[in-house]
C-alpha positions as CSV (number, residue, x, y, z in Angstrom):
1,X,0.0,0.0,0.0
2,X,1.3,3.2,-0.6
3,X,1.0,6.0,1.8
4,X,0.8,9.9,1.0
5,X,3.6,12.2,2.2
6,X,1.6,13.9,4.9
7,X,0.6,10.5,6.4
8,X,3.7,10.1,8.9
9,X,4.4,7.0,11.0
10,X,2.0,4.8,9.7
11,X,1.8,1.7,12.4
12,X,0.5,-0.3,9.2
13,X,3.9,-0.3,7.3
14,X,6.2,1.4,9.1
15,X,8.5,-0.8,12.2
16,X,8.3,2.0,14.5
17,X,7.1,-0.4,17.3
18,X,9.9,-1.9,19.7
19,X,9.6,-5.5,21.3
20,X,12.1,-7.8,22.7
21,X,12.3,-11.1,21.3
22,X,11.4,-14.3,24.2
23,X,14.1,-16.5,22.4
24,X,17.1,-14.3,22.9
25,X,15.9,-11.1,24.5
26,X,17.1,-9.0,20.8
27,X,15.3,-6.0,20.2
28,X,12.7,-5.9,16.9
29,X,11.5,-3.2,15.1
30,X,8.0,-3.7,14.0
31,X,5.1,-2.8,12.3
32,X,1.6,-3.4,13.9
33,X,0.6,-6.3,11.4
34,X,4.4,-7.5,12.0
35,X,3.6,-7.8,16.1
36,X,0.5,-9.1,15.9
37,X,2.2,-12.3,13.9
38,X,5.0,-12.8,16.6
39,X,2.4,-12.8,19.2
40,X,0.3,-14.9,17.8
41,X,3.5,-16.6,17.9
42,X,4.2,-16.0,21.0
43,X,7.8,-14.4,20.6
44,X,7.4,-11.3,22.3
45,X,9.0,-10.8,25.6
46,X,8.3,-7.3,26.3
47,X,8.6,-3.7,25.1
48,X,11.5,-1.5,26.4
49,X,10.0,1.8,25.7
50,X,6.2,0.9,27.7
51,X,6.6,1.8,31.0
52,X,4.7,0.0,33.9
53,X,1.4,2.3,34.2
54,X,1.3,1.7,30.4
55,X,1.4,-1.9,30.4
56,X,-2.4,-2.4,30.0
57,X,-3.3,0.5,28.4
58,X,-1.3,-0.8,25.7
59,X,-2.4,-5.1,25.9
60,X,-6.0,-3.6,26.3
61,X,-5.8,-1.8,23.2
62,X,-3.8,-4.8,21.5
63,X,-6.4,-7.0,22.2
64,X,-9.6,-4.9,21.7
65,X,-7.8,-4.2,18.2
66,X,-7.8,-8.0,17.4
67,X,-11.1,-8.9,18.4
68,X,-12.5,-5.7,16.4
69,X,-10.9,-6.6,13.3
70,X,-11.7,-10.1,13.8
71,X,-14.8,-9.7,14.5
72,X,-15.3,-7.7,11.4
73,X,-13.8,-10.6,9.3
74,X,-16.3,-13.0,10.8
75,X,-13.4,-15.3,12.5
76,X,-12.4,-16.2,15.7
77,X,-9.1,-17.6,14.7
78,X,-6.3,-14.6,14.6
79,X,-4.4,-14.2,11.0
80,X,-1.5,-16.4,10.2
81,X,0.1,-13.8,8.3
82,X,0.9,-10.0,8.3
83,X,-0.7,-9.0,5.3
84,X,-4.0,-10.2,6.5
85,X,-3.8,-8.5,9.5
86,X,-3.3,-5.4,7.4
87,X,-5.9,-5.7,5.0
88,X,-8.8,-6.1,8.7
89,X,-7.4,-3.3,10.2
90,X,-7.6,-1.4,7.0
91,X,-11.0,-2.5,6.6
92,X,-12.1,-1.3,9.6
93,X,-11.7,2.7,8.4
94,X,-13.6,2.4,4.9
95,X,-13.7,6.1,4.8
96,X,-9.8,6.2,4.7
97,X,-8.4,3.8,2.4
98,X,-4.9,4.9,2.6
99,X,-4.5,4.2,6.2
100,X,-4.6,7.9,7.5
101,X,-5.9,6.7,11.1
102,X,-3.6,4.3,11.4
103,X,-0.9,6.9,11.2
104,X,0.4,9.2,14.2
105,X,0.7,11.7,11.8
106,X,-1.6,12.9,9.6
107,X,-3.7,16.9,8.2
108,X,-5.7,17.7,11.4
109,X,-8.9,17.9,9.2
110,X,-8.4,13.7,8.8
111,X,-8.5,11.0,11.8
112,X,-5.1,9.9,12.8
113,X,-4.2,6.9,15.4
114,X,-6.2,7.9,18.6
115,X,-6.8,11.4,17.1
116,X,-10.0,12.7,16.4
117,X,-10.0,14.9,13.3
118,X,-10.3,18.6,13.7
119,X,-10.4,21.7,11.8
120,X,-7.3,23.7,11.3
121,X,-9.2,26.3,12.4
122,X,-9.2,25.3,15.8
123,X,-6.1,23.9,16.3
124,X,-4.4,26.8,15.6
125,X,-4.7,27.7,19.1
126,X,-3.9,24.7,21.2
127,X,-0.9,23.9,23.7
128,X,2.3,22.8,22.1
129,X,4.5,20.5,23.9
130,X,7.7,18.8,22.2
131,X,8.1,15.9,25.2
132,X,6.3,12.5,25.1
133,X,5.6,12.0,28.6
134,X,3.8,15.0,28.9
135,X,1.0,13.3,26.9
136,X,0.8,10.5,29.0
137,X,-1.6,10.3,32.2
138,X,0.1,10.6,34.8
139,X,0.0,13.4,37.4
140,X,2.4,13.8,39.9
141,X,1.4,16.1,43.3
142,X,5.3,17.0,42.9
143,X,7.8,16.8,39.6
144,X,10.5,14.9,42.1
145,X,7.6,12.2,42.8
146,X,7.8,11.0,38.7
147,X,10.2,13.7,36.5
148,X,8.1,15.4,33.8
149,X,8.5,15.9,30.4
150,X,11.9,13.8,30.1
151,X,10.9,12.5,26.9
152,X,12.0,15.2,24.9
153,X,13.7,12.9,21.8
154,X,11.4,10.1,21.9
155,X,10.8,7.4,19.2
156,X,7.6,7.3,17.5
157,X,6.5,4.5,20.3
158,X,7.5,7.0,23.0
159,X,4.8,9.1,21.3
160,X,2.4,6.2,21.1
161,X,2.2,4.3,24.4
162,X,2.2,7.8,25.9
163,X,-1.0,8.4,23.6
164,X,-2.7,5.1,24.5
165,X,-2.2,5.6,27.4
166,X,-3.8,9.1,27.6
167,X,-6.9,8.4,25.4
168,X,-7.8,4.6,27.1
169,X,-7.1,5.2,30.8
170,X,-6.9,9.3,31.4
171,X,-9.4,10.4,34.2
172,X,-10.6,13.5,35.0
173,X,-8.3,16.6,34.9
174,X,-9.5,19.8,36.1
175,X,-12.0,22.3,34.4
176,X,-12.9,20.7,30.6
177,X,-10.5,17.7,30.7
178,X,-12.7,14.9,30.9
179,X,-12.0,11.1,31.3
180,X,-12.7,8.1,30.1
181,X,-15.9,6.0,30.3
182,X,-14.2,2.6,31.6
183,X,-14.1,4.4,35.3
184,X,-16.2,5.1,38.0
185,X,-16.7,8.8,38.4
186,X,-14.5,11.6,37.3
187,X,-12.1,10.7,40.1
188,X,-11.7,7.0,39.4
189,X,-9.1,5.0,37.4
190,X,-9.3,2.4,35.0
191,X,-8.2,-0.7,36.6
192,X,-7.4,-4.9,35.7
193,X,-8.2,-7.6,36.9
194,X,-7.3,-10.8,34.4
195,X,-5.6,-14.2,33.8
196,X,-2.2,-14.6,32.8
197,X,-1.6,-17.9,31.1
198,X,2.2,-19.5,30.8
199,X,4.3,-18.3,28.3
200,X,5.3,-14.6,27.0
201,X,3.0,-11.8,26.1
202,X,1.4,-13.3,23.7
203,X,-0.2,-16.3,25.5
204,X,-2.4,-13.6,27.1
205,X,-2.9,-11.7,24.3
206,X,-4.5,-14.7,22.5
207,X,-6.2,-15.8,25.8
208,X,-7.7,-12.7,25.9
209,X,-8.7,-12.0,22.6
210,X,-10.8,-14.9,22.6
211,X,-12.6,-14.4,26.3
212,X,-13.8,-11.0,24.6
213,X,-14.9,-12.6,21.3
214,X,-16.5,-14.8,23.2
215,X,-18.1,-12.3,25.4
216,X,-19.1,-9.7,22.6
217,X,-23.1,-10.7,22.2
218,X,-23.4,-10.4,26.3
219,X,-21.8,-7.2,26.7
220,X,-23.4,-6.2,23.3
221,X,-26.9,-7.3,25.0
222,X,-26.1,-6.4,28.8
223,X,-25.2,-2.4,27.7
224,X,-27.3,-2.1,25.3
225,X,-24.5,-1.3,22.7
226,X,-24.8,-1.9,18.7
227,X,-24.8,-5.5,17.6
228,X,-23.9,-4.3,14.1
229,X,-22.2,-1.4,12.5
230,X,-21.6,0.3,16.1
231,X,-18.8,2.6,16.1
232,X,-15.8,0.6,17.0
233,X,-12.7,3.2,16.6
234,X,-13.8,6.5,18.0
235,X,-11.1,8.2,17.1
236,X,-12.5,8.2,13.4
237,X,-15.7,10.7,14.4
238,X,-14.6,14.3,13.7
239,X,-15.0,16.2,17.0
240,X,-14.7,20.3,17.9
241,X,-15.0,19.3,21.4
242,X,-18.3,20.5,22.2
243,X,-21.5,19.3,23.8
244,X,-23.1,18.8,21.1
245,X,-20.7,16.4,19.9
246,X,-20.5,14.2,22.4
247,X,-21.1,10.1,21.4
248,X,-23.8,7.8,23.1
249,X,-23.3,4.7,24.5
250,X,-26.2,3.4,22.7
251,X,-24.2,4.6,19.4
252,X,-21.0,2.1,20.2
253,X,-19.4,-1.5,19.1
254,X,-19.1,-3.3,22.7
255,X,-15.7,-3.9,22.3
256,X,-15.2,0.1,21.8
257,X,-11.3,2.1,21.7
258,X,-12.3,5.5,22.8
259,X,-10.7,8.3,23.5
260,X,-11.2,11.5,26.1
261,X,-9.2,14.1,25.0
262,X,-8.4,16.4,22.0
263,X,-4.5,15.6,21.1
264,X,-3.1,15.9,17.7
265,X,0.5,14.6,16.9
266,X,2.8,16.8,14.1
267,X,6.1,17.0,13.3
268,X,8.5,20.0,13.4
269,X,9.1,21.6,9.4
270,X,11.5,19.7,7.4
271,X,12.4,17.2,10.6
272,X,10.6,13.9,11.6
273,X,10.5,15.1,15.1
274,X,7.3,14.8,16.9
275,X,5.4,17.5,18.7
276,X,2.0,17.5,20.3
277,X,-0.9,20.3,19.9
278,X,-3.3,19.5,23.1
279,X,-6.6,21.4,24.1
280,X,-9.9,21.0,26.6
281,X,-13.5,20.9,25.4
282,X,-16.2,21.5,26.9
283,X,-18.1,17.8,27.3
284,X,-16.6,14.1,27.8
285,X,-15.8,12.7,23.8
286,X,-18.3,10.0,25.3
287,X,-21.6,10.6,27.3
288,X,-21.7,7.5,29.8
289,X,-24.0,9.1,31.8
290,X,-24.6,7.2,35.1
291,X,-23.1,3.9,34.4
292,X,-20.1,4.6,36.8
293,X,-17.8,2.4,34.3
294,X,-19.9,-0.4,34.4
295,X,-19.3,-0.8,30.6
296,X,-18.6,-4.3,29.7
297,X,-14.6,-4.2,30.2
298,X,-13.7,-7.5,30.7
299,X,-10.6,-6.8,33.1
300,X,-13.1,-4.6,35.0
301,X,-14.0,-5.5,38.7
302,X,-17.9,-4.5,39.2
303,X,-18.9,-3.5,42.9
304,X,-22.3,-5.1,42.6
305,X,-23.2,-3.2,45.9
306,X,-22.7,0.1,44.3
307,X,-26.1,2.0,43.6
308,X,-28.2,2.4,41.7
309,X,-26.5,0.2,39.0
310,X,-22.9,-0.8,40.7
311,X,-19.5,0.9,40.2
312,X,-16.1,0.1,38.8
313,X,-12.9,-0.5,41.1
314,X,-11.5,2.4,42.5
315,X,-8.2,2.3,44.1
316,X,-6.8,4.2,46.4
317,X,-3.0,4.5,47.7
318,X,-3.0,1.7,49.6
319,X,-3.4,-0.2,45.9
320,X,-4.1,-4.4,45.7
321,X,-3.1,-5.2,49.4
322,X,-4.5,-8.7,50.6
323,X,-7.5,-8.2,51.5
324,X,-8.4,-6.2,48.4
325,X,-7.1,-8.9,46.2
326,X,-8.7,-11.5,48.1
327,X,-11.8,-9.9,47.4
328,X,-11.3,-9.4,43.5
329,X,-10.2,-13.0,43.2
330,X,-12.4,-15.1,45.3
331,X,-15.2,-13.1,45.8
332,X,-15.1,-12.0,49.7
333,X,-17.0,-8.9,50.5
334,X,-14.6,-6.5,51.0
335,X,-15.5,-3.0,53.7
336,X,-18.3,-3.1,55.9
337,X,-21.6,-1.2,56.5
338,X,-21.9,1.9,53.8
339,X,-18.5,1.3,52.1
340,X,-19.4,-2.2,51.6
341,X,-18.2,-3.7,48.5
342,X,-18.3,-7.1,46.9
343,X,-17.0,-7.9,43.2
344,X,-18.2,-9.7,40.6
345,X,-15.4,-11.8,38.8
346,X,-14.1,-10.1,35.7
347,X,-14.6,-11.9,32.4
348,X,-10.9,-12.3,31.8
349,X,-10.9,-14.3,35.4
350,X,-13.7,-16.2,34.4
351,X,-11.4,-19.1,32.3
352,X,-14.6,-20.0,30.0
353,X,-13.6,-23.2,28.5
354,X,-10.3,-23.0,29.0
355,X,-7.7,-25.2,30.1
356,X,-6.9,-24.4,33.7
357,X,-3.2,-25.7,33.5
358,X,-2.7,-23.0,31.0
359,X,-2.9,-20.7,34.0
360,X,-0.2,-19.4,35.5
361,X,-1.0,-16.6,37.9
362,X,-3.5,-13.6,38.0
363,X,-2.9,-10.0,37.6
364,X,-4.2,-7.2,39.0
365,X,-3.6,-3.6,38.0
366,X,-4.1,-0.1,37.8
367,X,-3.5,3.5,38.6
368,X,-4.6,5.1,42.1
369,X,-6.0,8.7,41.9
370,X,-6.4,11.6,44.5
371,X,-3.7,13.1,46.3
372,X,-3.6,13.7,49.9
373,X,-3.8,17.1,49.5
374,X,-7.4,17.1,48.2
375,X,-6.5,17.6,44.3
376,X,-8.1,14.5,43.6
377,X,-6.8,14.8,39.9
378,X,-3.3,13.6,40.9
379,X,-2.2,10.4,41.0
380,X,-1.1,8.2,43.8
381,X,1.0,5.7,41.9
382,X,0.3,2.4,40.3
383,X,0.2,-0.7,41.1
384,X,0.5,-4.0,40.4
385,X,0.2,-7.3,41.9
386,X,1.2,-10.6,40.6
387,X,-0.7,-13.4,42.8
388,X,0.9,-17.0,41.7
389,X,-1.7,-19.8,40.6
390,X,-1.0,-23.2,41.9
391,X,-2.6,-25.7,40.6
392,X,-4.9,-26.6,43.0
393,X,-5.8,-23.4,43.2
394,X,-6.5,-23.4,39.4
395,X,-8.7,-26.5,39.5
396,X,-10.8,-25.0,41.9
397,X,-10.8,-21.3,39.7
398,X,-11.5,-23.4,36.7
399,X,-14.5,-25.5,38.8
400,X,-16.0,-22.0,39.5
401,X,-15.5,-23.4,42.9
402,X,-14.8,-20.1,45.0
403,X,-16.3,-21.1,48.2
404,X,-13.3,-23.3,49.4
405,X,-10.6,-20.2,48.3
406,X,-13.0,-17.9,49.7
407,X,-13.4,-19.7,53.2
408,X,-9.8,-20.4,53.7
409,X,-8.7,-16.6,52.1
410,X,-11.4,-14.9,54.8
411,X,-10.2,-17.2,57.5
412,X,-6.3,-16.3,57.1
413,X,-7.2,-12.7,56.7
414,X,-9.0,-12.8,60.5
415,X,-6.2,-14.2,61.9
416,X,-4.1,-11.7,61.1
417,X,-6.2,-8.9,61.3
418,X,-6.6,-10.7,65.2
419,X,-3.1,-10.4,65.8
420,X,-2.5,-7.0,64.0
421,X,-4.6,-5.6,66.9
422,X,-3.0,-7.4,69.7
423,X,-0.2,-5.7,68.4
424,X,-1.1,-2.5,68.6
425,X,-3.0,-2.6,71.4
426,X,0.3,-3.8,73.3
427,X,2.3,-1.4,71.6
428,X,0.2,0.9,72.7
429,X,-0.1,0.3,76.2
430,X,3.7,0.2,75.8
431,X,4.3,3.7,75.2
432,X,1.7,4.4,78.3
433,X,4.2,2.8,80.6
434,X,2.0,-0.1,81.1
435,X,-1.1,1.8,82.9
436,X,-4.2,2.2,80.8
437,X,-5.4,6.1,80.5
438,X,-8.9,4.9,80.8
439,X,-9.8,6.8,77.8
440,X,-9.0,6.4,74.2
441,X,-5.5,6.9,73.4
442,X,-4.0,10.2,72.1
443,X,-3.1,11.1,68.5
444,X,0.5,10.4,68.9
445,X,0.4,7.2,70.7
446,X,-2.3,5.7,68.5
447,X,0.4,7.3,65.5
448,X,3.2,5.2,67.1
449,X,1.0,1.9,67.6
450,X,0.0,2.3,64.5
451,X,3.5,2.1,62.9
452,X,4.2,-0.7,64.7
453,X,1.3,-2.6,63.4
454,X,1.6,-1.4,60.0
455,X,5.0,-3.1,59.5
456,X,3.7,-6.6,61.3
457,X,0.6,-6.2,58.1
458,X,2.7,-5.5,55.3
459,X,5.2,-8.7,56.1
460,X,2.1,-10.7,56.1
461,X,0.7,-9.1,53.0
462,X,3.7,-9.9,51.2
463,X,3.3,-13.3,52.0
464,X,-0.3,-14.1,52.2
465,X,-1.0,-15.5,49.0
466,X,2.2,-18.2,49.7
467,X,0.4,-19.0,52.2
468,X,-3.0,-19.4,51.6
469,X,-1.8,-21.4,48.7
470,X,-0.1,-23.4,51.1
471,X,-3.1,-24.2,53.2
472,X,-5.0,-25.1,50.1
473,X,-2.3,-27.7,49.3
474,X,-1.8,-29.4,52.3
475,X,-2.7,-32.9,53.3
476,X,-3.3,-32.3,56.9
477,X,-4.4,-29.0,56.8
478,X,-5.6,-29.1,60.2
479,X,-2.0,-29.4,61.2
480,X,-0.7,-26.7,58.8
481,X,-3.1,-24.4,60.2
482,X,-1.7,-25.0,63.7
483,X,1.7,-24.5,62.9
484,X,0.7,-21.6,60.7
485,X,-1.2,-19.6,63.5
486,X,2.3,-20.8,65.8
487,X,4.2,-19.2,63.5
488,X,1.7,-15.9,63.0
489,X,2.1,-15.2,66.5
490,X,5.7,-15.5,66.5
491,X,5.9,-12.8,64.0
492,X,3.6,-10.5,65.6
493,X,5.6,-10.9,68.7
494,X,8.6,-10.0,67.2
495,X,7.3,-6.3,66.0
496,X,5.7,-6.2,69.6
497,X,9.4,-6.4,70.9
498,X,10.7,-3.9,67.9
499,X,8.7,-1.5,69.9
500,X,10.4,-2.2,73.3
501,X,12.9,0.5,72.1
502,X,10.2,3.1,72.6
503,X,8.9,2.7,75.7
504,X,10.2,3.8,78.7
505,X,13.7,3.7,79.5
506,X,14.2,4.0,83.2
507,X,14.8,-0.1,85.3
508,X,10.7,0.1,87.4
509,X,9.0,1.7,84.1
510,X,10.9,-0.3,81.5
511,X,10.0,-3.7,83.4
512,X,6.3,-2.8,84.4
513,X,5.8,-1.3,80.6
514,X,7.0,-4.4,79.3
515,X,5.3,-7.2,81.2
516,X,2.0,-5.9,80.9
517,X,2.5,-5.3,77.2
518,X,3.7,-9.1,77.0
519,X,0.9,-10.2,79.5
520,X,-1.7,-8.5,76.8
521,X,-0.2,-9.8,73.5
522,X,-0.4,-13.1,75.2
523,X,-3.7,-13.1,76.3
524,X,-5.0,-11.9,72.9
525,X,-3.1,-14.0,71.5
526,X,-3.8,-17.7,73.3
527,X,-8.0,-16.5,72.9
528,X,-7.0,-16.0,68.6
529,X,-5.1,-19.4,68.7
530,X,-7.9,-21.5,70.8
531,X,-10.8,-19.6,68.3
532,X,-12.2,-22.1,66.0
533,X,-12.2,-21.4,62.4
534,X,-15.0,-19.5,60.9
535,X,-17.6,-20.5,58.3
536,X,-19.3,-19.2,55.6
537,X,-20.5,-16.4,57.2
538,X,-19.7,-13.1,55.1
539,X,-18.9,-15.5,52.3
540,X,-21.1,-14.3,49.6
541,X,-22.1,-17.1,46.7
């Protein structure tokens, strides 16, 4: 195919796309077509421009590109060859045969790759910035937290994860920067929750291009989205950024690529460096209305206690600790009384028909929003857990047989929440030289006792899933449990004793301060080991 001079970096033809290769870890250049071939091959490793908060941005996008244009092509079976993946994505933008929105750079009044088209009258006027990263989404409450704008010679796939990544996962950003649909609220984030199978990069992609070809008539029918001839590529709809051109849900293919803000790549005179033009508008590219990013995403966890409809994940600083991740996985309600959540599996956990020794582990994923300092615009991080799938575990995921992970997840998480608050209350009663006040504690102390604490959760955290898997493997588990709940309270002693150094120093203080914070942690602590195991209760099915 043959592509016009003002069409620029056209991901169709062109191998501006870096991936490492699995057999010898050698870096590729390749086109789009090209990649989608090696992982359908399974050969790619990884990408050594995509940086961790871009990691699913950029599979989601891989994968919803697939199932489009497979979709389209009335197959389920990906392309053997490159040309064929060529000629489906090219099919899906009939109104530009020569590829212009596959390109990052093409005439404003034309779509380009995640670029709505625009008049030149308008762009005229929009913020110029000549660094990558200052595309991308993330917002940093101080430039030392994550430097800015570093990128300021980046290759064409600088320029493109950075604009995935902006357009499929961007949240809200101050007056007339709007979001993206797949979140809850202006404020939320779009998070992951999916399988990853054995092998590279492209076992999942494959495994996931499937679960949503598979899914496509439910979420078509649950979300009342376009069976037929929905729009599938929204960056292909002109848009001034106005209110009257906003997109309904109603009007969209289910397995949708949006985007949420106006960005339009160039390139300096005479040069092939990129620049960016960026500028607000005044309504969200998209009008989801209520639906709180309850759109269909198949990596997206649903709070089915949410009203009126449910609401996507939202995480917060604290991102996929144990008890969260326990929660997505197995299906424990998660919070109590008004903040009570509880989480449907996501469609990408749900291993329909598949093998369950091709999984390997689960991932879970996403960028936490709202700073401490009440912008709730910045973010907080992100985060990513790996959890390891052995495989019992797996045969039970595969079963759809929760209940047992869910009952013995629950269980270890009591425990320890047990013995987290013998700590603290010891370590508290530490630092008041061993004589309660008779009133709650002050700030400081409860600030101290807290620390304490924190450190005992966060070892078990770390380990929790090891464990639990553990306990689901063993042949006497009444026995493991035992020797498990010996070995808890060893730990949690140990951080009791870390906290020696900060009680009171003189011989009378120092001994009465520290035998009646001992003679607490083992009270608490004999009652948590003699408790029998709980049930189902809270366990929802």
């Amino acid at each position: 195919m043959t592509i016009a001079p003002e069409l620029q970096f056209s991901l169709l033809t062109e191998p501006i796309i870096r991936y490492r290769r699995a057999s010898d870890g050698q870096t590729v250049n390749t086109s789009l077509p090209d990649l989608f071939v090696a992982l359908a091959a399974d050969a790619v490793r990884d990408y050594p421009a995509l940086r961790p908060h871009q990691r699913h941005p950029w599979h989601a996008f891989l994968v919803q590109l697939a199932a489009i244009a497979l979709h389209k092509a009335e197959r389920t079976a990906v392309f053997e060859t490159a040309q064929e993946w060529r000629e489906a994505l090219l099919a899906l933008t009939p109104d530009d045969p020569d590829g212009a929105a596959w390109c990052l750079v093409s005439p404003p009044n034309r779509p380009a790759l995640l670029q709505a088209p625009v008049s030149v009258g308008l762009i005229k006027d929009w913020d110029i910035s000549n660094a990558a990263d200052s595309l991308d989404m993330l917002i940093t409450s101080k430039n030392h937290d994550l430097k800015q704008e570093r990128i300021r010679r980046g290759s064409a796939d600088d320029w493109l994860f950075s604009l995935v990544s902006l357009q499929t996962q961007e949240g809200f950003g101050g007056r007339d920067n709007f979001g993206i649909t797949r979140m809850a609220g202006s404020f939320g984030s779009r998070t992951a929750v999916g399988a990853v199978p054995s092998g590279n990069a492209g076992r999942r992609w494959q495994f996931d291009v499937a679960v949503m070809l598979g899914e496509r008539d439910r979420i078509a029918e649950n979300y009342s989205y376009k069976h037929a001839d929905g729009i599938s590529l929204v960056w292909t709809i002109p848009w001034d950024g106005s209110l009257g051109a906003q997109i309904s849900m109603q009007q969209l293919d289910p397995l949708y690529i949006e985007i949420c803000r106006q960005a339009r790549l160039a390139l300096r005179p005479g040069t092939r460096n990129i620049f960016v033009r960026t500028s607000s508008s005044k309504a969200s590219r998209i009008n989801s209305g209520d639906r709180q990013g309850v759109t269909g995403d198949i990596w997206t966890s649903v709070n089915e206690l949410a009203k009126p409809f449910g609401a996507a994940l939202k995480i917060r600083a604290r991102g996929f600790d144990y008890k969260l991740s326990s929660s997505l996985l197995f299906g424990i309600e998660y919070g109590s009384g008004e903040r009570a959540c509880f989480y449907s599996p996501t469609s990408a956990l749900k291993l329909n028909g598949t093998t369950p020794g091709q999984l390997s582990s689960a991932v879970l994923c996403g960028v936490s929003r709202g700073g401490p300092t009440g912008n709730k615009s910045v973010t907080q991080g992100y985060h990513e857990r790996r959890v390891p799938i052995s495989a019992r575990v797996r045969s039970l995921l595969f079963q759809k047989n929760r209940d047992e992970l869910a009952i013995t997840a629950r269980w270890h998480i009591h425990k320890i929440t047990a013995f987290r608050s013998a700590v603290w209350s010891s370590v508290a009663l530490l630092l008041v030289n061993g004589v309660p006040p008779g009133r709650p504690y002050e700030k400081n102390i409860s600030d101290r006792a807290d620390f304490f604490a924190n450190q005992f959760e966060q070892g078990e955290d770390a380990r929790f899933f090891l464990d639990l898997t553990e306990d689901i493997e063993a042949n006497d588990r009444e026995s493991y449990r035992v020797n498990w709940q010996t070995d808890l309270r060893e730990r949690a002693l140990k951080s009791l004793e870390k906290a020696f150094v900060e009680g009171p120093r003189s011989g009378s203080r120092r001994y009465r301060a520290r035998s009646t914070a001992l003679d607490l942690f083992n009270h608490r602590a004999a009652q948590e080991i003699t408790a029998l195991p709980t049930g189902l209760n809270g366990v929802k099915k």
